[in-house]
C-alpha positions in Angstrom: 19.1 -22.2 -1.4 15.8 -22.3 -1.9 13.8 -24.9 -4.3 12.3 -23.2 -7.1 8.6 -22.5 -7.4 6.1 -23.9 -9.8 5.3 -20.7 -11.3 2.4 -20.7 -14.0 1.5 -17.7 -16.3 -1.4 -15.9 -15.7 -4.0 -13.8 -17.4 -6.5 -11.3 -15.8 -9.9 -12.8 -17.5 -12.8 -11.7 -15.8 -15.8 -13.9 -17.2 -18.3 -11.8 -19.5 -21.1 -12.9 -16.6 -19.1 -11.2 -14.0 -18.7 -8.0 -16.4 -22.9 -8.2 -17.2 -23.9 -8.8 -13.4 -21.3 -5.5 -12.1 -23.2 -3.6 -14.8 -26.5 -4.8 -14.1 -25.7 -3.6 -10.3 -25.1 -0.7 -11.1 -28.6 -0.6 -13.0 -30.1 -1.3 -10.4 -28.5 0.5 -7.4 -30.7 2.6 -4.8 -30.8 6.0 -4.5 -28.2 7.1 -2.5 -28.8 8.5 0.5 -29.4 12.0 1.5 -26.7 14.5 3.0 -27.1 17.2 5.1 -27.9 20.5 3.5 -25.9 22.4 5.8 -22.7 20.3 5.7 -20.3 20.6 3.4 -19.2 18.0 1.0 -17.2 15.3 1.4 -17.3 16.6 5.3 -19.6 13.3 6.3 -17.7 11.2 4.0 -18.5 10.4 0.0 -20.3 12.5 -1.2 -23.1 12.0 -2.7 -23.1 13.9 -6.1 -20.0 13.2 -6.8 -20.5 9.2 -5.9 -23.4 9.5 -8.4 -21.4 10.7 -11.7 -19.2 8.1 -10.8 -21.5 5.3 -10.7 -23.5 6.4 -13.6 -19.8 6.5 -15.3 -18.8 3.3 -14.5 -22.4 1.5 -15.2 -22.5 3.5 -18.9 -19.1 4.5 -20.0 -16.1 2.8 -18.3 -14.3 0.1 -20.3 -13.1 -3.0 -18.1 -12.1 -4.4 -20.9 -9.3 -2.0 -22.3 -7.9 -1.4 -18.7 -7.9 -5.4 -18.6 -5.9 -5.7 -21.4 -3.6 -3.2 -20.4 -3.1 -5.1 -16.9 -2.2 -8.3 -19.4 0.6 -6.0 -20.9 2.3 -6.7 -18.3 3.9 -10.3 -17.3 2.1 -11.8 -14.5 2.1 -15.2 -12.6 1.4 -17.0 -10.3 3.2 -19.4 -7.5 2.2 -21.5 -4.4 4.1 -20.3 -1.5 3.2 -21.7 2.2 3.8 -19.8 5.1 3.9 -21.4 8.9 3.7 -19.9 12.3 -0.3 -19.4 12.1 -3.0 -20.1 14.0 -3.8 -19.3 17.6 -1.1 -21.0 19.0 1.0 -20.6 15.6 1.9 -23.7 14.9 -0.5 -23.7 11.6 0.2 -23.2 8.4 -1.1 -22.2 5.1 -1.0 -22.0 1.5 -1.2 -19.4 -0.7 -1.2 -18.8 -4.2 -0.1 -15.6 -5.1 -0.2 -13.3 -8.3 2.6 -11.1 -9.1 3.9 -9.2 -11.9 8.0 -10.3 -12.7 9.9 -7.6 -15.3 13.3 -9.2 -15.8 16.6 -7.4 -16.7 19.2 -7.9 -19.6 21.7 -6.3 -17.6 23.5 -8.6 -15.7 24.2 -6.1 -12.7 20.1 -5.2 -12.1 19.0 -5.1 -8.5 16.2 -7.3 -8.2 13.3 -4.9 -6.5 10.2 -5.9 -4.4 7.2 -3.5 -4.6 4.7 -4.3 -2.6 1.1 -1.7 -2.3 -1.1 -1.3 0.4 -5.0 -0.4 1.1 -6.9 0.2 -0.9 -5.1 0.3 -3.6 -3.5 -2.9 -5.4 -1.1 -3.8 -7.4 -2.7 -1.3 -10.6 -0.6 1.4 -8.5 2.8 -0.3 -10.1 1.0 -0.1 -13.4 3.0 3.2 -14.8 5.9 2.9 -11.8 7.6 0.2 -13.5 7.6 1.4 -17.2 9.4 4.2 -15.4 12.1 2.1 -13.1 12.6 -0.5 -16.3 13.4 2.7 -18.7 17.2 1.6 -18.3 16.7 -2.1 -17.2 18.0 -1.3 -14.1 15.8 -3.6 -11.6 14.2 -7.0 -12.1 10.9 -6.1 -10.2 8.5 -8.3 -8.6 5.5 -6.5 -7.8 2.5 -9.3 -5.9 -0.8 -9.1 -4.6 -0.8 -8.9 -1.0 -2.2 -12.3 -0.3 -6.0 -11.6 0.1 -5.7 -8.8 -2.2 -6.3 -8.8 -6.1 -5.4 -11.8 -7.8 -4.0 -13.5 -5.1 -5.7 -16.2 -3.0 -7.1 -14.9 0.7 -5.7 -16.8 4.0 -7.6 -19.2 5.8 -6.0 -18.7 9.5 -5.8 -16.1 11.8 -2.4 -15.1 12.2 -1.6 -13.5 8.7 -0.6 -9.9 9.8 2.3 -7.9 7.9 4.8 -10.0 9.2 2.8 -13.5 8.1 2.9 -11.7 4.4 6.6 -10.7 4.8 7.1 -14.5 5.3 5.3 -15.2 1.9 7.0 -12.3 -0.2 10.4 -13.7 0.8 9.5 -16.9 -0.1 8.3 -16.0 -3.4 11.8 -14.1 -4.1 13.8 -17.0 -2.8 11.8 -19.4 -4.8 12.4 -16.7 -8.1 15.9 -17.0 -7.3 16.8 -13.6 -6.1 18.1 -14.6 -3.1 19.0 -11.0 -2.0 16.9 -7.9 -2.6 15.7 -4.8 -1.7 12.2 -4.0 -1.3 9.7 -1.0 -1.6 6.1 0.1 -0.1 3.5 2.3 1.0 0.8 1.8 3.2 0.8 -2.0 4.3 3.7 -2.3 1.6 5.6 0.0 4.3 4.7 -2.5 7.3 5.6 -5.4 5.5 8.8 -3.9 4.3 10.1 -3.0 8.0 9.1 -6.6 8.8 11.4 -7.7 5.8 14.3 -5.8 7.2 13.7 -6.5 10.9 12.9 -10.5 10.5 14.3 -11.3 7.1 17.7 -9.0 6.7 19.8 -11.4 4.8 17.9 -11.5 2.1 15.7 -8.3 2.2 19.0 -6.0 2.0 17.4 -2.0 1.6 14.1 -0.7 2.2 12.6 2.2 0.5 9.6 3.6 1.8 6.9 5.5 0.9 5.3 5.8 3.9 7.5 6.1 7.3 6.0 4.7 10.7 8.1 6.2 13.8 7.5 7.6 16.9 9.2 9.5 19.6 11.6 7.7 21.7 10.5 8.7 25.0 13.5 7.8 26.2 14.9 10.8 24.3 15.2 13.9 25.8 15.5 15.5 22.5 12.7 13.6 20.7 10.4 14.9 24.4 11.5 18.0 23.6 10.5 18.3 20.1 6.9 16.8 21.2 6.7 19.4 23.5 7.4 22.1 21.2 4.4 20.4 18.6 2.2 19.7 21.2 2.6 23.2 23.7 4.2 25.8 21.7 3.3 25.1 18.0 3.8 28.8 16.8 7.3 28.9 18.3 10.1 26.4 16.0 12.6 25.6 18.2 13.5 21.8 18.5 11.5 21.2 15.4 11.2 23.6 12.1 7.8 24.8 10.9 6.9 22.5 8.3 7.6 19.4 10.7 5.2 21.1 13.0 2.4 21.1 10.5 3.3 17.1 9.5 2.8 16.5 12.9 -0.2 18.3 14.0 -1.7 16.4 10.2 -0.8 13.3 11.6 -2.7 14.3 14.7 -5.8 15.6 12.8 -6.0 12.2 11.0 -5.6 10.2 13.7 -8.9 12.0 15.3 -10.5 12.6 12.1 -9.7 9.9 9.5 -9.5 6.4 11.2 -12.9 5.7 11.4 -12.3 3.0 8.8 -9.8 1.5 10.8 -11.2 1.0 13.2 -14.1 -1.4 11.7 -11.7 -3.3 9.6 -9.5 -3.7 12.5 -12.6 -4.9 15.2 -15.0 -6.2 12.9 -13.9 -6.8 9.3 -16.1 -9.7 8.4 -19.6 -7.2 9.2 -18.2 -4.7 6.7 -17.2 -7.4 4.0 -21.2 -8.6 3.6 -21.8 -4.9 2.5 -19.2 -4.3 0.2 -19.3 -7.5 -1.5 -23.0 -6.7 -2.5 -22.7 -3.4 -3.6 -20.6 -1.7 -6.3 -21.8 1.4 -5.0 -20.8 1.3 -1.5 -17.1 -0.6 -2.6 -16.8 2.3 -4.6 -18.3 5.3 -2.0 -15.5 3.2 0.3 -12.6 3.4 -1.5 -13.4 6.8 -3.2 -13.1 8.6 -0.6 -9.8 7.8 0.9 -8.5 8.4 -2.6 -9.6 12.1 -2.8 -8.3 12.9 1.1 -5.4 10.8 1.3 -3.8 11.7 -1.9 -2.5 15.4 -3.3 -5.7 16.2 -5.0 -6.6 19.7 -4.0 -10.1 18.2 -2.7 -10.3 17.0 -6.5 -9.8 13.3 -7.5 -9.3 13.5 -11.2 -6.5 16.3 -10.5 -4.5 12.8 -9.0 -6.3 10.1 -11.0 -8.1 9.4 -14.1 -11.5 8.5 -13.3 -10.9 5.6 -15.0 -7.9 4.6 -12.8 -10.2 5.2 -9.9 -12.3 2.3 -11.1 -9.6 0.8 -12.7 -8.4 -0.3 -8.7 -12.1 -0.8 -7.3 -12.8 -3.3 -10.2 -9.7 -5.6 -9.1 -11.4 -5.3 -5.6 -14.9 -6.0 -7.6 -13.9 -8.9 -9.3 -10.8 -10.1 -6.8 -13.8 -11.2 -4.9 -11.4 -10.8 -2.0 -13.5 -8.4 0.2 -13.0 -10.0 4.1 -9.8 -10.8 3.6 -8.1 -7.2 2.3 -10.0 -6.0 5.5 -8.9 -8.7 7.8 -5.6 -7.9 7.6 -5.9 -4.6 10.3 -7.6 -6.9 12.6 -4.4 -9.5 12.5 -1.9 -7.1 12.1 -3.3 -4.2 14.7 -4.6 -6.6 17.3 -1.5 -8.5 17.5 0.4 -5.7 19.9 3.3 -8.2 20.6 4.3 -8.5 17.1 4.0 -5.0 16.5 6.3 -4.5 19.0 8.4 -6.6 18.2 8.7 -4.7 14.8 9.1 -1.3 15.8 10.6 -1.4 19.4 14.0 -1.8 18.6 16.6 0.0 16.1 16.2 -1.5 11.8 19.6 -1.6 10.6 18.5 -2.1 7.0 19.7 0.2 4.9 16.4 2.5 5.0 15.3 5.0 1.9 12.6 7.4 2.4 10.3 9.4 0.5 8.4 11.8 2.7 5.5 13.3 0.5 3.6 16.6 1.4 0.0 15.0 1.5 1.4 11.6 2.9 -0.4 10.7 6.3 2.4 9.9 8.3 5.2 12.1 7.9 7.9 12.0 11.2 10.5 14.1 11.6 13.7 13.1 10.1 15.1 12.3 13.9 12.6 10.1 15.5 13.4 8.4 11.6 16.7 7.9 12.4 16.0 6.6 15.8 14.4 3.9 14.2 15.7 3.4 10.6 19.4 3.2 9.3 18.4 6.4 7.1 20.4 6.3 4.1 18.6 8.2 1.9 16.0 11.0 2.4 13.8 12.8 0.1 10.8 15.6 0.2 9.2 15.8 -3.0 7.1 19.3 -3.6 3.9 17.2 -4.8 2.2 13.9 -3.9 0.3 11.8 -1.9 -0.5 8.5 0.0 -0.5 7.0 -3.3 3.0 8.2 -4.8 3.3 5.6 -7.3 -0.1 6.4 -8.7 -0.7 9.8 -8.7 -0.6 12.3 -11.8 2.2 14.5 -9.7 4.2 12.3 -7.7 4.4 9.0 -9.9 8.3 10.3 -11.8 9.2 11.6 -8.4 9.1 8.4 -6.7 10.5 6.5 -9.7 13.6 8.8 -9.4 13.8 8.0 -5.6 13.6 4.5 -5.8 16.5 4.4 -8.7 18.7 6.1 -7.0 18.1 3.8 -4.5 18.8 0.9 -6.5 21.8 2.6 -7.8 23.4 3.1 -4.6 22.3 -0.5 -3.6 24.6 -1.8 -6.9 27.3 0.9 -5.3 27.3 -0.9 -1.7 27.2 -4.0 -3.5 24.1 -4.7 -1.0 22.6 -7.7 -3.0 
């Protein structure tokens, strides 16, 4: 068993000076620069009158304050965890001190839950999840900032990819006491989860995702014929039905269209880090945008979000102060092609939930899934995005999902 962690309460209190200088930024910001006339918005990127009502409403009207406050409601800590296995030869280690927010049960038979978010969101995304889950005390959750997110400290060696952080977050729920678990994520959440199941199943015991990474085996004749049919005959459902058709030529279009961003933070994150950690404006033009086309907005943000939960999640960027390390984590998790490999090759016998949303980027079909996965539970919600947990339409739909997950978890009697 392992030892318990010196775990200290902790308060979000950004210093009045911090508050002053992000305003004063914003006071002083350039003009932004000019789009082309005959290109739609948003087409380039951020676009530029909407970037500028949300600057001049965060400079003269947002409230850090209240939203602060409302972070405290909920009980957060923080723990030293070290994690080894790091360095170029990975025989470093390192510590880390990591934030979290820990809801505890009455109920003596409640699952003890992992929730882990991605980029760039944070762990804000939880904020109106786990009001939700803990409506019948049914989970003890743990929800942490991804070390180098947030609250949480950033890594000082190379070698802290998904499964470096999987190695932390199962420390931290060892060291809680919950010595079995089940675990549930998006975006990096969804990475760190497989890596929980694949390298860490006695104690991570379910996975519910959010966000599903699988590919064709091409050792399938099925799974080649269903590429065929996407790829060659698109208008013609045969090995595949018509709406897995469209998830897959999405998936294509973002891959050409969308990943210009990763490929920066995944070659040169440091470069990019400078910029954003000067500028309010261009964290915000950053993030902003991946908010309005990654989520189920309609090409409108404040149809998903508040405005003010928009800047909400760039202000715990803002004042995290955490800017090269959030970004670092593509470069050591996408450059390391062995330990991806070693992730995805084989066959995760985890019990695997899913949540496929429409507006999700990667959306498989439910058969490559199950080449991959052990799919227990499957769900297609009507509405929602990349950020489930946060957005106006998909936030109850994914609370449903992940308790009757965590029911069927106290069924099997998995932890």
């Amino acid at each position: 068993m392992a030892p318990p962690l010196e775990v200290r309460p902790f308060r979000i209190e950004v210093p009045q000076e911090a508050v002053d200088d992000l305003r004063a930024r914003l006071a002083a910001a350039r003009p932004l620069p000019e789009a082309l006339v005959d290109v739609a918005p948003w087409e380039d990127g951020t676009d530029p009158a909407y970037l500028q009502e949300l600057l001049a409403y965060w400079r003269d009207e947002y409230d850090w304050r209240r939203w602060e406050a409302t972070l405290n409601a909920l009980p957060q800590f923080s723990a030293a965890v070290s994690v080894g296995g790091l360095g170029a030869d990975g025989r470093a280690s390192d510590t880390i001190q990591l934030h979290y927010v820990h809801v505890r049960s009455e109920r003596a038979d409640a699952v003890p839950l992992l929730l882990l978010h991605g980029w760039p969101g944070s762990f804000f995304e939880f904020y109106k999840l786990i009001p939700l889950l803990m409506r019948d005390g049914a989970f003890h959750i743990v929800a942490p900032s991804l070390p180098g997110y947030g609250f949480s400290s950033a890594p000082t060696k190379r070698g802290f990819g998904a499964t470096a952080i999987a190695r932390a977050v199962d420390a931290l729920m060892a060291g809680l006491g919950y010595g079995r678990y089940i675990a549930q994520g998006g975006d990096w959440g969804a990475l760190v989860c497989r890596a929980l199941a694949v390298n860490h199943p006695s104690s991570c015991r379910g996975i519910h995702l959010n966000m599903c990474v699988a590919r064709p085996r091409m050792t399938n004749p099925w799974h080649l014929l269903q590429l065929a049919n996407a790829v060659l005959a698109p208008w013609l459902p045969l090995a595949l039905s018509s709406r897995e058709i469209k998830n897959l030529q999405d998936m294509q279009h973002f891959e050409a269209a969308e990943t210009g961003y990763q490929k920066i933070q995944g070659t040169k994150p440091q470069t990019l880090a400078y910029a954003l950690n000067d500028s309010p404006a261009g964290l915000a033009a950053w993030i902003v945008e991946k908010f309005r086309s990654w989520s189920d907005c309609g090409g409108r943000v404040e149809s998903a979000f508040t405005r003010d939960e928009v800047l909400t999640n760039i202000c715990i960027y803002w004042f995290g102060g955490r800017m090269a390390s959030n970004l670092r984590l593509y470069k050591e998790t996408l450059s390391n092609t062995q330990e991806l490999g070693r992730m995805f090759s084989g066959y995760c016998s985890t019990p695997t939930g899913v949540a496929l949303f429409p507006k999700e980027l990667r959306r498989p079909p439910r058969s490559w899934a199950e080449a991959s996965y052990n799919i227990v539970q499957w769900a297609e919600p009507p509405r929602g995005g990349h950020f489930a947990a946060l957005e106006a339409s998909s936030t109850e739909a994914l609370a449903a999902e992940v308790a009757a997950f965590g029911a069927l978890a106290r069924r099997k009697r998995w932890v």
